[in-house]
NUVO-329548 format. One record per residue: residue in three letters; chain; x, y, z of N, C-alpha, C in turn. Coordinates in pm, whole numbers. Layout:
% NUVO-329548
NODE  code  unit     nxx     nyy     nzz    caxx    cayy    cazz     cxx     cyy     czz
NODE   ala     A       X       Y       Z       X       Y       Z       X       Y       Z
...
% end
This chain:
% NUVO-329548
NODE  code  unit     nxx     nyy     nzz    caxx    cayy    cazz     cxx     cyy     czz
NODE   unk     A   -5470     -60    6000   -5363      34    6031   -5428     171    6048
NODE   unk     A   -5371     202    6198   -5463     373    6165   -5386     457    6183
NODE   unk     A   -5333     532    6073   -5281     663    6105   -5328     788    6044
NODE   unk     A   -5249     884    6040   -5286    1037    6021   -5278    1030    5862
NODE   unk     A   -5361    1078    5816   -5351    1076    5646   -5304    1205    5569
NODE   unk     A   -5200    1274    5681   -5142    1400    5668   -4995    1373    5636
NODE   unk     A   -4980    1255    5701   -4807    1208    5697   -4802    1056    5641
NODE   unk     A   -4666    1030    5569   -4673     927    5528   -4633     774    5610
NODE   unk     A   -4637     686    5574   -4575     565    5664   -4450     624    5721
NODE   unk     A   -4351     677    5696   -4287     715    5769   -4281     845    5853
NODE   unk     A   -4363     855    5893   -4400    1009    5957   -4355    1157    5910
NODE   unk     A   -4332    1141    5753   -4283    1258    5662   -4505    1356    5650
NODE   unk     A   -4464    1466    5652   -4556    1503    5580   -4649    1505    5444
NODE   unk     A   -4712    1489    5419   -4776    1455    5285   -4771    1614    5222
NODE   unk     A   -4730    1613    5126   -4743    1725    5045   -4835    1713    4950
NODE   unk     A   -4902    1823    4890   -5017    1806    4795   -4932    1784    4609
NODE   unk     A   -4989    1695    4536   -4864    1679    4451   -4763    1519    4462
NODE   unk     A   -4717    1471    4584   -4644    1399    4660   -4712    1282    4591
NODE   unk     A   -4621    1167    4506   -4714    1095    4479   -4752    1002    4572
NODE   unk     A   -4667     983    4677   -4709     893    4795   -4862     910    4905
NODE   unk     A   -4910    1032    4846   -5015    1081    4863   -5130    1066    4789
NODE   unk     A   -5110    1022    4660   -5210    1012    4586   -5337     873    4609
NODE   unk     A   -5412     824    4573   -5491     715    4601   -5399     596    4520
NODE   unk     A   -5374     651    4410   -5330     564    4343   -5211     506    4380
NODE   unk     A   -5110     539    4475   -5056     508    4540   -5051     422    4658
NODE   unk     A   -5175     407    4713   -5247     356    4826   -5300     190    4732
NODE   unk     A   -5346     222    4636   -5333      94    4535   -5259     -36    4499
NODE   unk     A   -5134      85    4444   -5039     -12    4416   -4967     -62    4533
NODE   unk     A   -4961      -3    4641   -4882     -42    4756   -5000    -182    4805
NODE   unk     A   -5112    -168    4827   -5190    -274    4856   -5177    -426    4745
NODE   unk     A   -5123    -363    4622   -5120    -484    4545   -4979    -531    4539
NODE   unk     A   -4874    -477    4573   -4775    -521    4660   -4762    -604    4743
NODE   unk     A   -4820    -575    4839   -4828    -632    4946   -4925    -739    4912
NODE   unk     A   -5008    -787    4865   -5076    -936    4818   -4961    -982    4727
NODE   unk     A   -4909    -934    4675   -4795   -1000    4542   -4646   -1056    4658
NODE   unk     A   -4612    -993    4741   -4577   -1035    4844   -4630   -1171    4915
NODE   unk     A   -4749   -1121    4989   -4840   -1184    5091   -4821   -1338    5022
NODE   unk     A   -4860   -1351    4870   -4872   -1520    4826   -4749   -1552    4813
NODE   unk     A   -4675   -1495    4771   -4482   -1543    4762   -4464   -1585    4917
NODE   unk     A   -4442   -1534    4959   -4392   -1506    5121   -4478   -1690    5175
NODE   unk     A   -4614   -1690    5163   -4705   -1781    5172   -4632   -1934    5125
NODE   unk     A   -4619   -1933    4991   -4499   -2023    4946   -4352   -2027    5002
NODE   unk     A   -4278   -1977    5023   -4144   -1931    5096   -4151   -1908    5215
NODE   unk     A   -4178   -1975    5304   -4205   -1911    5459   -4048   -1936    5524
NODE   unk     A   -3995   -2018    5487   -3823   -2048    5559   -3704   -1900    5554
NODE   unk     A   -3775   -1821    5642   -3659   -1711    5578   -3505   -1756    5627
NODE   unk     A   -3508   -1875    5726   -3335   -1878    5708   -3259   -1921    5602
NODE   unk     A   -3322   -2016    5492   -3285   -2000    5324   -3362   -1881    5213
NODE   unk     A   -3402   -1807    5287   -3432   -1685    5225   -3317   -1598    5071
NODE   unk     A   -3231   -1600    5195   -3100   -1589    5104   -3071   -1656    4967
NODE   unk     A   -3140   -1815    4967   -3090   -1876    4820   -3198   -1803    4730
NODE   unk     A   -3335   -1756    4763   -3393   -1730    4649   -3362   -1577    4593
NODE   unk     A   -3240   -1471    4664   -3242   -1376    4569   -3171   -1397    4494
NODE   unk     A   -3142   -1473    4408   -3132   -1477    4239   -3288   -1540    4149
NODE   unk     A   -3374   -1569    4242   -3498   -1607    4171   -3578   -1532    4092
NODE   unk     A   -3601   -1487    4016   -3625   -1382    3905   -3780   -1331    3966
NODE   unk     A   -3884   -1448    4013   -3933   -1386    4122   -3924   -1305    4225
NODE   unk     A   -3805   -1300    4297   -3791   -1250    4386   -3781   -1090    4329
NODE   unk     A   -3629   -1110    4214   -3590    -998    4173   -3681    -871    4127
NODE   unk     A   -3824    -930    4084   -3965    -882    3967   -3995    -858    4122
NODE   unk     A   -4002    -856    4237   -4090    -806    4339   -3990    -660    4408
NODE   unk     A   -3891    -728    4433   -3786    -610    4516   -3815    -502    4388
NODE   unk     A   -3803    -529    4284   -3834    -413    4187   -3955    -322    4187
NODE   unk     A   -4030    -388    4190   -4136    -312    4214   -4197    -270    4350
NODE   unk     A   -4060    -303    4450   -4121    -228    4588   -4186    -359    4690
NODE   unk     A   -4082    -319    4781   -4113    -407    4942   -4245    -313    4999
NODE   unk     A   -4310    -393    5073   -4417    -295    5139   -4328    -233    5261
NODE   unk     A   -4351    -154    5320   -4279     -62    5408   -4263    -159    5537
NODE   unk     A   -4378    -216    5603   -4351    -328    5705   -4316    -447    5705
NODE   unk     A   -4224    -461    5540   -4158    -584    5502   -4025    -565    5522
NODE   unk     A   -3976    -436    5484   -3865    -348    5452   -3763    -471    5587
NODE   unk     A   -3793    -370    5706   -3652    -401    5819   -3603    -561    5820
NODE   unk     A   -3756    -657    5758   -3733    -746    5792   -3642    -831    5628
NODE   unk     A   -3664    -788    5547   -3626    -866    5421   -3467    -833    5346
NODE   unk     A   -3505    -648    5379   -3329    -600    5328   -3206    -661    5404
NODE   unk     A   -3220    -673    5525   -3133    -742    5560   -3102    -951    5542
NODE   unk     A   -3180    -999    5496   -3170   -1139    5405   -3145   -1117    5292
NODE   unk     A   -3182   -1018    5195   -3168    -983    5073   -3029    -968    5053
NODE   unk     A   -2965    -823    5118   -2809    -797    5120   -2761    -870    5139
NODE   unk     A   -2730    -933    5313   -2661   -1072    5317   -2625    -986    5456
NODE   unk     A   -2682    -867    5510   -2600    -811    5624   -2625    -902    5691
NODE   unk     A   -2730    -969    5691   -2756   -1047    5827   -2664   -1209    5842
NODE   unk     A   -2598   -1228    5735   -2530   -1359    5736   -2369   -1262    5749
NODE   unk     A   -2337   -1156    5737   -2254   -1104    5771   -2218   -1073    5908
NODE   unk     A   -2304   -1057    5958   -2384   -1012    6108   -2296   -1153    6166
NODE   unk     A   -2344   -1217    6188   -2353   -1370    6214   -2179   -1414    6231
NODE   unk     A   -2094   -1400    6080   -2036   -1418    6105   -1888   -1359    6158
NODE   unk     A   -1954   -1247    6199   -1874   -1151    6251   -1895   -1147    6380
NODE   unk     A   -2003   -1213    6455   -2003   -1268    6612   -1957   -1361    6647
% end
């Protein structure tokens, strides 16, 4: 991924202070995203996606943070907008 290390994943500015700026931040988001990466690995069916948010797994991950290029795709299975979606077409 290459971007500007002035602004954050979402094209906000980095402020000095900002903990989204810090290294240590850059850390935990990477160990996220592997704590993800092997779940996801096991669970690949996201159209029953939906039955596992009551899985205490699941719950122990959304807690501690979707990686940002998981986000558009999971909040909406998570909520249910997307089975709402569906049946409102």
């Amino acid at each position: 991924e290459s971007r500007d290390k002035n602004y954050d994943v979402y094209g906000f500015p980095l402020e000095e202070g900002n903990c989204h700026s810090h290294p240590a931040w850059e850390t935990y988001l990477e160990a996220q995203r592997k704590r993800w990466s092997i779940y996801l690995s096991h669970n690949t069916d996201f159209t029953t996606f939906k039955n596992h948010k009551k899985d205490p797994e699941v719950k122990k991950l959304v807690r501690r943070g979707i990686p940002p290029e998981l986000r558009g795709h999971l909040w909406p299975l998570l909520s249910g907008s997307d089975e709402r979606k569906c049946k409102a077409e």
